[in-house]
VOGU-3710 file (C-alpha; in Angstrom, 3 decimals, decimal comma):
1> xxxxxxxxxx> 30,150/-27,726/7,897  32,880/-26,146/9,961  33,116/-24,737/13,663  31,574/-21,316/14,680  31,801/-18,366/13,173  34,575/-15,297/14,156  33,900/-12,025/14,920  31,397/-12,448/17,948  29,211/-10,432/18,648  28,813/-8,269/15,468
11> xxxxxxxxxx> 29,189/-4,698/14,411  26,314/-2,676/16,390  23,079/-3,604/15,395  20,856/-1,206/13,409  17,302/-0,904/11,607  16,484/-0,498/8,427  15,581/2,299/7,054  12,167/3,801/7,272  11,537/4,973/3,809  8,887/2,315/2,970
21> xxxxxxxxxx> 7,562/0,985/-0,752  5,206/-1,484/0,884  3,432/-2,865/3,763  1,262/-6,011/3,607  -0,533/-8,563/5,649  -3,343/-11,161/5,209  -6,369/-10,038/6,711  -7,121/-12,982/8,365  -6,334/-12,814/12,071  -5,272/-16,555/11,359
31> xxxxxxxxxx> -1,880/-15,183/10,160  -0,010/-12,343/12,749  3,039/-11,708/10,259  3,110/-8,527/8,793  5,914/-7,306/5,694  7,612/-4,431/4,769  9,668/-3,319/1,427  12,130/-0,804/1,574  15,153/0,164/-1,049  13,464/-2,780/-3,200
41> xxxxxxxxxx> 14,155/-5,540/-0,053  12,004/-7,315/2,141  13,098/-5,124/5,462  11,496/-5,321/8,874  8,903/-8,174/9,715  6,021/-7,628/12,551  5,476/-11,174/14,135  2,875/-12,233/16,562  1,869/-8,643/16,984  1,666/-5,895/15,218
51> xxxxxxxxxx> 4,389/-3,581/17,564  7,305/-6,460/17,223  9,614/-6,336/13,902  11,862/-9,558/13,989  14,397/-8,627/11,013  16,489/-5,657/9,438  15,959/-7,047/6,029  16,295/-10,105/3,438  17,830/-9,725/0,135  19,764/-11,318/-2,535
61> xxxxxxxxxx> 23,054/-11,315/-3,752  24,186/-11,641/-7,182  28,113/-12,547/-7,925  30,021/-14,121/-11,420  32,181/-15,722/-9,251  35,175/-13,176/-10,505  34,557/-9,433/-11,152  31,050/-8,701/-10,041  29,638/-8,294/-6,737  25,634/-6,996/-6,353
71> xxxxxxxxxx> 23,736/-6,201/-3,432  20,244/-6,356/-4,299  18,566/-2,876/-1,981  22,116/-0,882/-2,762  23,282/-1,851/-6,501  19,491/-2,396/-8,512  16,894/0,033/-9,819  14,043/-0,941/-8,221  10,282/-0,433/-9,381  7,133/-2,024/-6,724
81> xxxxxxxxxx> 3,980/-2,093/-7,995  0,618/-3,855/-6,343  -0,622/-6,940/-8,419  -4,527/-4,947/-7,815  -4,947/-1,690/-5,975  -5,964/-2,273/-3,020  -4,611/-5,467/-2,473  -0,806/-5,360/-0,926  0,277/-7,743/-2,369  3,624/-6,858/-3,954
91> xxxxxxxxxx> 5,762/-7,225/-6,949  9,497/-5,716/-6,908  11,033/-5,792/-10,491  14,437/-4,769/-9,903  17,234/-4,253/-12,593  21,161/-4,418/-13,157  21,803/-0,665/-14,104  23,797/-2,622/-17,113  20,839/-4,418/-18,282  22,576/-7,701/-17,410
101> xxxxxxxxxx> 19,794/-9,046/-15,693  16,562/-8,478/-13,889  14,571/-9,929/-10,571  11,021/-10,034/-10,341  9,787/-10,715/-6,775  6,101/-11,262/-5,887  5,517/-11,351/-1,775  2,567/-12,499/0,408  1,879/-13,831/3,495  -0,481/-16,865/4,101
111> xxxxxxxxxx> -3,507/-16,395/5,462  -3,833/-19,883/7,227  0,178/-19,583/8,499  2,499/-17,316/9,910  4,669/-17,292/7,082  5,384/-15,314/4,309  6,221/-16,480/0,542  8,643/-14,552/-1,860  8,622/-16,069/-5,424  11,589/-14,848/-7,275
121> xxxxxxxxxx> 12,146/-15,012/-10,792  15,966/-14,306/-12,114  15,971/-13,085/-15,928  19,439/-13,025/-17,639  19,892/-10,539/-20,398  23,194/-11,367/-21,574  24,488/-14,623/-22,046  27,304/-13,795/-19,183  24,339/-13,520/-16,474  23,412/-17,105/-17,522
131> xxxxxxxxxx> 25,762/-17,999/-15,655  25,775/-15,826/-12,200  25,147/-17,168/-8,855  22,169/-16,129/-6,146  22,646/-15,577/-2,843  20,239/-15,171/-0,041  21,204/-12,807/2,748  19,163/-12,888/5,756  19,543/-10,557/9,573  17,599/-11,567/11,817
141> xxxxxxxxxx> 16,101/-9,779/14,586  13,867/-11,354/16,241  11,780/-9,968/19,190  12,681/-6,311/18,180  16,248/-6,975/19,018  19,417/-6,860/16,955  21,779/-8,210/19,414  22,167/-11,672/21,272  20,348/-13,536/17,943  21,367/-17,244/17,454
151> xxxxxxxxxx> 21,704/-18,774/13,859  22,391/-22,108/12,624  22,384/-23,990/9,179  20,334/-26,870/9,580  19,764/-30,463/7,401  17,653/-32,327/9,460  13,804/-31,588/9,387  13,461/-32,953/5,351  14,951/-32,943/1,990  14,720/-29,334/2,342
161> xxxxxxxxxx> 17,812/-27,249/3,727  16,630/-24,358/6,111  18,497/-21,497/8,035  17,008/-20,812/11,654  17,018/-17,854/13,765  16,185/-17,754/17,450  16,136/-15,041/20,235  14,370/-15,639/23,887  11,086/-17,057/22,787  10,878/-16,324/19,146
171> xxxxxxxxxx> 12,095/-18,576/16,393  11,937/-18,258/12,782  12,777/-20,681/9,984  13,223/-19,976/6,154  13,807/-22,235/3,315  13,624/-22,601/-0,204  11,402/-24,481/-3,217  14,962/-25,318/-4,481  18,258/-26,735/-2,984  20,465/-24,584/-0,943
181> xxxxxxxxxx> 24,478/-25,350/-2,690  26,100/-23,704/0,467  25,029/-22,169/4,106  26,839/-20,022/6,759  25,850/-18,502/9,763  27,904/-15,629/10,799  28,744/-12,022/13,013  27,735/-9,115/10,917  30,594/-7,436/9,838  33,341/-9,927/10,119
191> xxxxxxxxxx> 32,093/-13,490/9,333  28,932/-12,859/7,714  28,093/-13,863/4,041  28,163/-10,798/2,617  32,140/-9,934/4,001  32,523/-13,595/2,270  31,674/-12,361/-1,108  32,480/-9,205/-1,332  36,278/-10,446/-0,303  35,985/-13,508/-2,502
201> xxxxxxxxxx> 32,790/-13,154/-4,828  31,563/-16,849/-4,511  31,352/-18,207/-0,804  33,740/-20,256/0,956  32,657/-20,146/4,509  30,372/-22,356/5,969  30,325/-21,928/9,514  27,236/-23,771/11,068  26,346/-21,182/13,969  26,463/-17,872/14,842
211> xxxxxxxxxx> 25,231/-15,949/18,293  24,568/-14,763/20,401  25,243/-11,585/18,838  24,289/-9,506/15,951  23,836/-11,976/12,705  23,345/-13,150/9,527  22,658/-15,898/7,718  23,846/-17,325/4,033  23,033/-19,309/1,239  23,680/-20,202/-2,354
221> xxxxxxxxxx> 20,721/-20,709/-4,725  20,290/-23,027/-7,331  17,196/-21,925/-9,195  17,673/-24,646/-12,042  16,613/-24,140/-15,840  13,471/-22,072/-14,891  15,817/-19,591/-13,011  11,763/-19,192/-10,814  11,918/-20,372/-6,953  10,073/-19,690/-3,755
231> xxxxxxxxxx> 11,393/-18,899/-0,342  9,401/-19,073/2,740  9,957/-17,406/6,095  8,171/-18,892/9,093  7,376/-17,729/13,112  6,764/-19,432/15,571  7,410/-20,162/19,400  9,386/-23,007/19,020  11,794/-24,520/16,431  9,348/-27,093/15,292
241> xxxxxxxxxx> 6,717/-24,201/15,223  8,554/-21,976/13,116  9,281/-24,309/10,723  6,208/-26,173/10,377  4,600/-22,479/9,472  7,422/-22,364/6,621  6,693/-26,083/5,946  3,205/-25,737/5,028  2,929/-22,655/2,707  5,495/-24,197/0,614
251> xxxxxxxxxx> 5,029/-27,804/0,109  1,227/-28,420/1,240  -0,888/-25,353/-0,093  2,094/-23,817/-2,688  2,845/-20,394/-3,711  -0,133/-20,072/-5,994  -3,228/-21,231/-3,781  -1,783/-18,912/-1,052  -1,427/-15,761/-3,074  -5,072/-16,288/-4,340
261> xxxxxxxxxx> -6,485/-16,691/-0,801  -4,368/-13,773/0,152  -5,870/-11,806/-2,792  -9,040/-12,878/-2,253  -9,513/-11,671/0,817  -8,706/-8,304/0,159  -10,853/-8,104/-2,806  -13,717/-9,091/-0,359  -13,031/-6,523/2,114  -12,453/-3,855/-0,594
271> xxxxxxxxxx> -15,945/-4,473/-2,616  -17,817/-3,205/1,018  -16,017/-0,013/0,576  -17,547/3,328/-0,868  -16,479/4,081/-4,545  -14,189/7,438/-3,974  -12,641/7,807/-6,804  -14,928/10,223/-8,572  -13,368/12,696/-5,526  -9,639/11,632/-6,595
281> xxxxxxxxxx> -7,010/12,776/-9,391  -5,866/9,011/-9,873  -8,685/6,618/-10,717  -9,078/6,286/-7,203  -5,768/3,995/-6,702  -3,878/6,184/-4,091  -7,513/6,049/-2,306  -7,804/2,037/-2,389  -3,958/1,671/-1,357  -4,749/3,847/1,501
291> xxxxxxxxxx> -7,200/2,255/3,000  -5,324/-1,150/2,672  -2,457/0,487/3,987  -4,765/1,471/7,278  -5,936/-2,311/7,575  -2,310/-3,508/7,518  -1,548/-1,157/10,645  -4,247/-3,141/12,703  -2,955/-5,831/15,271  -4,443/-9,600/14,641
301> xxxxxxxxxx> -4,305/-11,006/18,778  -5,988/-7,244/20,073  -8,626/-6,810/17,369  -9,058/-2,718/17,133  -5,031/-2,144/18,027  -2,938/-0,113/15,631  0,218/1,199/15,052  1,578/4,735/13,922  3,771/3,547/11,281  5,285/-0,106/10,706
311> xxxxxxxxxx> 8,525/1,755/10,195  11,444/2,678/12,824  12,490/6,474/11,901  15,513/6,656/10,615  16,113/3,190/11,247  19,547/2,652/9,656  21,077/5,440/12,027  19,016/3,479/14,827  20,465/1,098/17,648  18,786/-2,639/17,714
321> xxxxxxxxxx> 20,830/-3,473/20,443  18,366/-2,887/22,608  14,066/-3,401/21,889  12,730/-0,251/20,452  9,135/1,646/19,890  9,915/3,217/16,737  6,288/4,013/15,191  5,481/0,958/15,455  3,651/1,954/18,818  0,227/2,750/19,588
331> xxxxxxxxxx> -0,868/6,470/20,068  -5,027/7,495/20,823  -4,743/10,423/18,552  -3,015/8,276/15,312  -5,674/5,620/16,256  -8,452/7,823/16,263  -7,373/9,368/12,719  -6,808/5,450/11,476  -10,385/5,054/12,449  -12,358/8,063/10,975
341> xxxxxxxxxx> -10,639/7,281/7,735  -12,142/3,919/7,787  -15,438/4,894/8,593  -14,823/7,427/6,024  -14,257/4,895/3,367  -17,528/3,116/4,197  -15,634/0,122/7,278  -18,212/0,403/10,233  -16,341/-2,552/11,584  -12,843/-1,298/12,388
351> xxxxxxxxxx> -13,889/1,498/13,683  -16,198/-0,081/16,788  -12,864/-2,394/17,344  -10,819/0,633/17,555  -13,220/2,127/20,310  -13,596/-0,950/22,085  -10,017/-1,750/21,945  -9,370/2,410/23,580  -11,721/1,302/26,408  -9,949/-1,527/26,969
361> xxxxxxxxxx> -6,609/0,852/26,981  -8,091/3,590/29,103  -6,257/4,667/32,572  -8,651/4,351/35,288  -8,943/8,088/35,974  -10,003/8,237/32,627  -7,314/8,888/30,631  -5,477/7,440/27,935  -1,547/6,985/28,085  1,120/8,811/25,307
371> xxxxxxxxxx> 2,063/5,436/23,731  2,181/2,083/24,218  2,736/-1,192/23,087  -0,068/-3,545/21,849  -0,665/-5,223/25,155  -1,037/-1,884/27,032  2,263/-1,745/28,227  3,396/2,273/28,581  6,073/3,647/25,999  6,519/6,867/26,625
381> xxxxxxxxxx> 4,453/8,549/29,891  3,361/11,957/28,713  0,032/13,317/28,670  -1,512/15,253/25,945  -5,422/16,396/26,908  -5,900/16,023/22,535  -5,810/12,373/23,061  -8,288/12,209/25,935  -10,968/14,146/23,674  -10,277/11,980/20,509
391> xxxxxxxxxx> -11,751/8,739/21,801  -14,665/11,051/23,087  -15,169/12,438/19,492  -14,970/8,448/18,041  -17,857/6,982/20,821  -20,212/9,844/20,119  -19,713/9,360/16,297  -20,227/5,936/16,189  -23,698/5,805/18,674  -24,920/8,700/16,546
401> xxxxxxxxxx> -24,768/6,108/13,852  -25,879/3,340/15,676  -22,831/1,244/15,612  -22,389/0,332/19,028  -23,955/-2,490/20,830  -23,502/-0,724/24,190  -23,495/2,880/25,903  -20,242/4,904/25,729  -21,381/6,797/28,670  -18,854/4,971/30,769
411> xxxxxxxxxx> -15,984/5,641/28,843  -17,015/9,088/28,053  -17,873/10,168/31,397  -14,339/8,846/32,517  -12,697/10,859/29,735  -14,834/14,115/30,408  -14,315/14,516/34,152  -10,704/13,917/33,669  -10,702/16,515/31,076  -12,920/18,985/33,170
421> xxxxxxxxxx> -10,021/18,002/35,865  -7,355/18,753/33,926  -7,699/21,075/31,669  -7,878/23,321/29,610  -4,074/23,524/29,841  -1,797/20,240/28,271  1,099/19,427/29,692  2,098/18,590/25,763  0,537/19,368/22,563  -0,515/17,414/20,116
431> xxxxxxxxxx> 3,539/17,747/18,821  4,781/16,354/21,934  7,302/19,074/23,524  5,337/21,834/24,762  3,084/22,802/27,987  0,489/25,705/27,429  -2,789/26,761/25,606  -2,646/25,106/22,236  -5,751/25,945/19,786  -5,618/22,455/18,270
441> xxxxxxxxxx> -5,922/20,701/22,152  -8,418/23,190/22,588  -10,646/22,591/20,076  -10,275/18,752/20,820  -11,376/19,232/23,867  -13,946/21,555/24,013  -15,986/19,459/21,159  -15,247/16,389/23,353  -17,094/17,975/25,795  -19,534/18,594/24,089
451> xxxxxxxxxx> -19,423/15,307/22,786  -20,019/14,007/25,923  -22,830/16,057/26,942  -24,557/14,485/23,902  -23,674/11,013/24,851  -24,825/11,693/28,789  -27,983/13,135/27,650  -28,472/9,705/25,135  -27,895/7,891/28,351  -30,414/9,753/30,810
461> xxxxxxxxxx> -27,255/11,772/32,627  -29,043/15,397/32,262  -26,534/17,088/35,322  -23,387/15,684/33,963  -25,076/16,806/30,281  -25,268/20,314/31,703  -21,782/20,351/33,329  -20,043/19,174/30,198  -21,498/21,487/28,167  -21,775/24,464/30,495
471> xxxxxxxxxx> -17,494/24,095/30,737  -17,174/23,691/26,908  -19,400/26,703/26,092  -17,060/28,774/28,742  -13,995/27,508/27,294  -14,755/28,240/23,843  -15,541/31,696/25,016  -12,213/31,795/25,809  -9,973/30,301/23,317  -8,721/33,874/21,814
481> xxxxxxxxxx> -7,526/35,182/25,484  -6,109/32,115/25,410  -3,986/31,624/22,497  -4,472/35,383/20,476  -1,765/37,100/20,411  -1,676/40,949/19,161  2,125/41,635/19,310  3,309/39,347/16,917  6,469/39,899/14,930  6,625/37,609/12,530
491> xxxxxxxxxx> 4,916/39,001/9,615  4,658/43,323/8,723  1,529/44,623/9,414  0,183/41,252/10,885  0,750/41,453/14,680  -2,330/39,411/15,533  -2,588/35,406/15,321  -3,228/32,286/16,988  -0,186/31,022/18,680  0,894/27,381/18,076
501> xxxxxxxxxx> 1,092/27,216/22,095  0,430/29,810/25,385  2,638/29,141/28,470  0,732/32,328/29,730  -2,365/33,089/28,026  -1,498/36,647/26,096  -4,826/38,184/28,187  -3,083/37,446/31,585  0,443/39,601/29,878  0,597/43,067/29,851
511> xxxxxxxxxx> 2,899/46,065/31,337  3,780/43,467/34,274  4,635/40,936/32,322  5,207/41,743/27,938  4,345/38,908/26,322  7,223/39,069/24,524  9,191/37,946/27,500  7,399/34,701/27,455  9,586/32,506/26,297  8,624/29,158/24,448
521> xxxxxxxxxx> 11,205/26,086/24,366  11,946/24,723/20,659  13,013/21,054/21,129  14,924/19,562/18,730  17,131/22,261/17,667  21,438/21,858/17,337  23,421/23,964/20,205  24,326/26,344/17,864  20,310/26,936/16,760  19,142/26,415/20,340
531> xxxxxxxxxx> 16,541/29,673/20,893  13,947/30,802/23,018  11,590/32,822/20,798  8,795/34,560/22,538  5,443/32,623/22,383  3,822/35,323/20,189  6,736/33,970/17,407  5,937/30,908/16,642  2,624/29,398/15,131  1,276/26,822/13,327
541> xxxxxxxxxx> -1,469/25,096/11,650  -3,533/23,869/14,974  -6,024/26,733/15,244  -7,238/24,472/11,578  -9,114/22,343/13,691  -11,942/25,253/15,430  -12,726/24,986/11,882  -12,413/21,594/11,291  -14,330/20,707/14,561  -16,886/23,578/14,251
551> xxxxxxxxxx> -15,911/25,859/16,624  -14,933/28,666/14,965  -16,522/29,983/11,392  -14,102/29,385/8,355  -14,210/33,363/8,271  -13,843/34,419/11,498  -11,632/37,023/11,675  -9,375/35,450/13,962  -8,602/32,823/11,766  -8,280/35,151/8,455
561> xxxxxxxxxx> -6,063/36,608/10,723  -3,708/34,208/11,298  -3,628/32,660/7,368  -1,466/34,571/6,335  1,111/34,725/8,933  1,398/30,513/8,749  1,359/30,430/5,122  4,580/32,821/5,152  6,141/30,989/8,165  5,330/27,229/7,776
571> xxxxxxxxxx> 3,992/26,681/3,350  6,792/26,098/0,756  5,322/25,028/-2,392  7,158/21,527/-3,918  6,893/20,182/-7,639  4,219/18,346/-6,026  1,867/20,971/-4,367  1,755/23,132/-1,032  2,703/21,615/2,270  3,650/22,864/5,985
581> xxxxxxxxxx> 5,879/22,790/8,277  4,816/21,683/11,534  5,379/24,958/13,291  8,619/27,823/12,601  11,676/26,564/14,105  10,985/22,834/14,349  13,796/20,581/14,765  12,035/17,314/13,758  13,520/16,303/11,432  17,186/15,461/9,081
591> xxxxxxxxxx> 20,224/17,884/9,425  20,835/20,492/6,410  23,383/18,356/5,057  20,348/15,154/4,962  22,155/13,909/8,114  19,299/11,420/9,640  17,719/13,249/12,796  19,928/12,078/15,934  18,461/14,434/18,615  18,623/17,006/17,035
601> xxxxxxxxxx> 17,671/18,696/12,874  15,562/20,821/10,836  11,956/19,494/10,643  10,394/19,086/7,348  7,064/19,691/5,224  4,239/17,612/6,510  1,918/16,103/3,631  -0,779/15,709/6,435  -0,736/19,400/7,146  -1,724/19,975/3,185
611> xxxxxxxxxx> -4,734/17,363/3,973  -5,554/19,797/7,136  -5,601/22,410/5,191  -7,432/21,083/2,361  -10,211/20,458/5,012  -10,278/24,309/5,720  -11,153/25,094/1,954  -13,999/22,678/1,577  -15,163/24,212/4,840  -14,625/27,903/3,394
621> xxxxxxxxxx> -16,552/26,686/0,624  -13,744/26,392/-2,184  -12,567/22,868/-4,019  -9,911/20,908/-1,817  -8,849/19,085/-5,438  -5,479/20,567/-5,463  -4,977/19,874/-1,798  -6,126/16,443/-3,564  -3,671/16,321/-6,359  -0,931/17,230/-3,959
631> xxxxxxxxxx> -1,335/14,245/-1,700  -1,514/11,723/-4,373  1,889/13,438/-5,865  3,392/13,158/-1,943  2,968/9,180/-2,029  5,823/6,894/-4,026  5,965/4,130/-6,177  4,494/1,827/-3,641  1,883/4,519/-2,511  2,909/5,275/0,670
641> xxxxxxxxxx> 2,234/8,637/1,902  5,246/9,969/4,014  5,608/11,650/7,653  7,699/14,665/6,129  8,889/15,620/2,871  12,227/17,612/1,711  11,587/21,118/0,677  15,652/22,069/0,277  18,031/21,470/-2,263  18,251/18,218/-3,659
651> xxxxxxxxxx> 20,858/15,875/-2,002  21,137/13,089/-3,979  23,289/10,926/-2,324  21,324/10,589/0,274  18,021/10,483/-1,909  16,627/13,285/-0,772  14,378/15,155/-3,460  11,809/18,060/-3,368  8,390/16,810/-2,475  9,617/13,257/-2,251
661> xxxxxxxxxx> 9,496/11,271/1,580  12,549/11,742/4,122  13,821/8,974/6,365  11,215/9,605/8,977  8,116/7,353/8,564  7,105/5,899/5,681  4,045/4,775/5,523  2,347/7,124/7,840  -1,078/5,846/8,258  -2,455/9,426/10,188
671> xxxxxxxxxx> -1,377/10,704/6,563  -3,352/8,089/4,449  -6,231/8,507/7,249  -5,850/11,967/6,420  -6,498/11,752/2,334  -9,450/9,625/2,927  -11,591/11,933/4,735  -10,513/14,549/2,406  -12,202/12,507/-0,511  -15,456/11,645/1,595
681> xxxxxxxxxx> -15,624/15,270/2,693  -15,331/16,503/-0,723  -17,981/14,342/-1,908  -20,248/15,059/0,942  -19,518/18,482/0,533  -18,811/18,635/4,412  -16,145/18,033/6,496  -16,824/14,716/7,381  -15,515/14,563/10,839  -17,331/17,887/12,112
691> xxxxxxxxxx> -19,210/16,361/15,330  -22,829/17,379/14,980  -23,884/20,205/17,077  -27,117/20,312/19,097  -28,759/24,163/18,592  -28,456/25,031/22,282  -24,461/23,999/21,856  -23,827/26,506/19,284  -25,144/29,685/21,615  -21,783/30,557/22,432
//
């Protein structure tokens, strides 16, 4: 070993990117590590909770020790599959475009350890690759921070050679089942391994330690004759800790005993589950993935917490000098969906943790923050009325079907008076930018309230009963002088539709003030793109959920009305179905060259939206199966349903396809939350998260 590495601190620090192939964790709440796969790569890690990624990525390197140089997640064709559906646990078979050679890599975590296990298998295909050398690449990250990381090379614990990571409190070991030839700790970008073999293809550093800064961490393989060997990456709070997790999953229980544990735990969980796949186009696989893929979201320390997305959006355009939320935050409303498609699926467990987790979470005037980390802690500080009613809509589902131990009035009533206080305006929409009159907060609301006239009434509360439901039935009255608009311009002959959003409710415009002169901010948008278009221009697909929540008839004319004008503003139809744009004029989203989203873009097709609207055919009474067919299409190799999809001209450079996932959030679990219900509702041949309506409730 030599002295330090050069190059301190490191190039800036970045994520990985968020176009996900897998997610997986154990299930027991004995192991808090949680892994993702990206570009064919083990990318960020979640570690002790659910909200804290501790690494861009781990891969291996590939060299003759002459001419060729591979990079594992930029140079290889990579194919994941799940060894069962419905169990994430994940094989990447990745392959030299020359047919040289091939890696198979099988990953799990332990359910008795915080570690996770990568067996790797190298396959030669040519004499010549016989002879090529493996590398192991590791950045570290720990505690959701890319800067002021440690590394060092270390001897000392055993036989066994290990690389170590630390950062504040976190520490993370990994090792291998086979002898390391070589180590190096070094700056990214100047001393790390991979500068070291691109400049020389075998290494010849060996610098001991690296940090604080932003680094990585080398070593040379020797697989031996059955070219097969494990790695292990371990947490823990401590040096010792981190590598006694490491320790155990590979030399006391093995690779093999803790894949089958892993395994088997899934398979447990997914035999209480309802058979869907009678309602699916695949077998039911994108349907058993998804609801695997909504477990793996779920925190292990705060049973009932879960995250958006274990993905940071547009991550390799993203700074990790500094902690970030990503999607790897909380939000009520993603929660809530997380939770109806479990209960959807046939999990009456989740679902209660996920309610008594949001009571746990909510504000003491009864409302529930924007965001937030795990532990409560706020993220962002916005309020948006849709996720005050959600939790409403969840306790009043659940005692209906007697899976609560306890009354919800408490909660409830909290959430309805500050609701009733509130509302009916949001100061932001269920798309986060806008103040106003938005159908889809609207109809939220208005069934939460009379959600929690039903849950008051359960618990002997007739006068709040009768307020609740007295201001619900006089808001739904008003909904259309709300959000109607009748001077439109955005489609010939169709001047009348729901807005996406009222900053003055069209019935309160007239001569004095033209409705057309109220102008609605479009966040998002380049300098050069930057408009105000009049509120009566822009719409979307929230006025869905009066439908969806039983407010309005799947025929009323109000919402025939306003069909067709967001199927010619917001549907483009991809190879692999119909999807929607949030709203006209979104910015959310990458630039027009596939530039990732900085600020500023062009917001894309979201494959919930075609679940959404798949919801409003069952409920007109027509099949959703191409709504269906069109999800399952949305979702990759790895089955991962996406946050957006690209709908332009294929840009292949910067893998961007039509009807394939952008670089926003991959997996989005609202999405695969979203393609649940749409299965249950299709074979209960009812929307399955319409609230039931008392008779007196539906006198409008």
């Amino acid at each position: 070993m030599s002295e330090a590495a050069f190059g301190r601190p490191g190039l800036p620090a970045t994520w990985s990117s968020a176009r996900k192939q897998a997610v997986g964790t154990a299930l027991s709440t004995r192991s808090r590590v949680w892994f993702t796969v990206g570009n064919g790569v083990l990318t960020e890690v979640y570690w002790p909770t659910v909200d804290c990624p501790n690494q861009r990525d781990l891969q291996l390197l590939i060299t003759d020790g002459g001419e060729l140089f591979h990079e594992e997640r930029r140079d290889l064709e990579h194919r994941v599959e799940w060894l069962e559906d419905g169990v994430p646990a994940i094989r990447v078979t990745s392959d030299d475009p020359a047919g040289r050679y091939r890696l198979v890599k099988t990953l799990c975590t332990d359910p008795e350890a915080d570690c996770i296990m990568m067996r790797v298998r190298f396959e030669p295909r040519v004499a010549a690759a016989e002879q090529y050398r493996l590398y192991v690449l590791w950045a570290p990250q720990l505690g959701n921070q890319g800067g002021n990381n440690e590394g060092y090379c270390h001897h000392a614990f055993t036989d066994a050679d290990w690389l170590l990571a630390r950062q504040g409190g976190v520490y993370a070991a990994l090792t291998a089942s086979v002898p390391f030839a070589r180590m190096s700790a070094g700056y990214v970008g100047h001393s790390d391994g991979w500068q070291d073999l691109e400049q020389h293809r075998q290494m010849t550093w060996s610098f001991d330690a690296a940090g604080p800064g932003h680094i990585a961490l080398t070593a040379e393989i020797l697989p031996g004759p059955s070219r097969e060997f494990t790695l292990c990456l371990g947490f823990g709070r401590s040096e010792g800790a981190a590598f006694q997790a490491a320790s155990d999953c590979m030399h006391g229980r093995g690779f093999d005993a803790v894949l089958k544990e892993y395994m088997d735990g899934w398979r447990a969980y997914q035999a209480g589950l309802l058979d869907l796949s009678r309602q699916s186009t695949d077998g039911g696989r994108l349907y058993r993935r998804s609801v695997a893929i909504l477990r793996t979201h779920m925190d292990k320390q705060q049973p009932g917490a879960g995250v958006a997305s274990l993905s940071i959006p547009w991550g390799e355009a993203t700074s990790a000098d500094e902690p970030t939320g990503g999607y790897h935050l909380v939000w009520p409303r993603d929660l809530y969906q997380q939770a109806m498609g479990l209960l959807a699926a046939g999990d009456r467990e989740t679902p209660v943790q996920i309610l008594d987790y949001l009571s746990s979470r909510q504000q003491n005037d009864g409302y529930w923050l924007q965001n937030f980390w795990v532990d409560g802690r706020p993220y962002w500080k916005g309020l948006q009325l849709d996720e005050v009613g959600y939790p409403v809509l969840l306790a009043e589902r659940l005692r209906r079907e007697g899976l609560l131990e306890y009354d919800p009035y408490p909660l409830v009533r909290r959430a309805a008076d500050f609701l009733i206080g509130h509302g009916p305006l949001t100061p932001q929409d269920r798309w986060e930018e806008n103040r106003g009159y938005s159908p889809h907060t609207l109809a939220v609301i208005i069934a939460a309230l009379y959600a929690a006239a039903a849950v008051s009434e359960s618990a002997g509360k007739a006068p709040q009963a009768t307020t609740y439901r007295r201001v619900a039935q006089g808001w739904e009255q008003r909904i259309e002088d709300w959000t109607f608009t009748d001077c439109g311009r955005l489609l010939p002959d169709h001047p009348e539709h729901y807005e996406r959003i009222a900053q003055i409710p069209p019935a309160e415009t007239g001569e004095h003030l033209p409705e057309c002169r109220v102008f609605l901010p479009i966040r998002n948008l380049p300098p050069e793109a930057m408009v105000n278009p009049s509120q009566c221009c822009v719409v979307d697909g929230g006025f869905l959920e009066l439908v969806r929540l039983g407010l309005r008839a799947p025929d009323d004319p109000h919402v025939l009305k306003t069909l067709p004008v967001w199927d010619a503003l917001c549907r483009r139809d991809t190879p692999c179905g119909p999807a929607w744009f949030r709203y006209n004029g979104d910015g959310y989203g990458e630039h027009e060259d596939g530039a990732p989203f900085d600020g500023t873009g062009r917001g894309r097709l979201w494959p919930l939206l075609t679940g959404e609207r798949g919801h409003y055919e069952l409920a007109a009474g027509r099949d959703p199966l191409p709504f269906i067919r069109a999800l399952e299409c949305f979702a990759n190799d790895g089955g991962m349903l996406p946050e957006q999809v690209w709908e332009a001209e294929p840009i292949p450079a910067r893998g961007l396809t039509p009807g394939r996932g952008t670089g926003s959030a991959t997996p989005l679990a609202w999405a695969h939350a979203e393609y649940i219900r749409l299965l249950r509702s299709r074979k209960d041949r009812k929307v399955f998260d319409r609230p039931d309506r008392d008779a007196d409730e539906d006198e409008v």
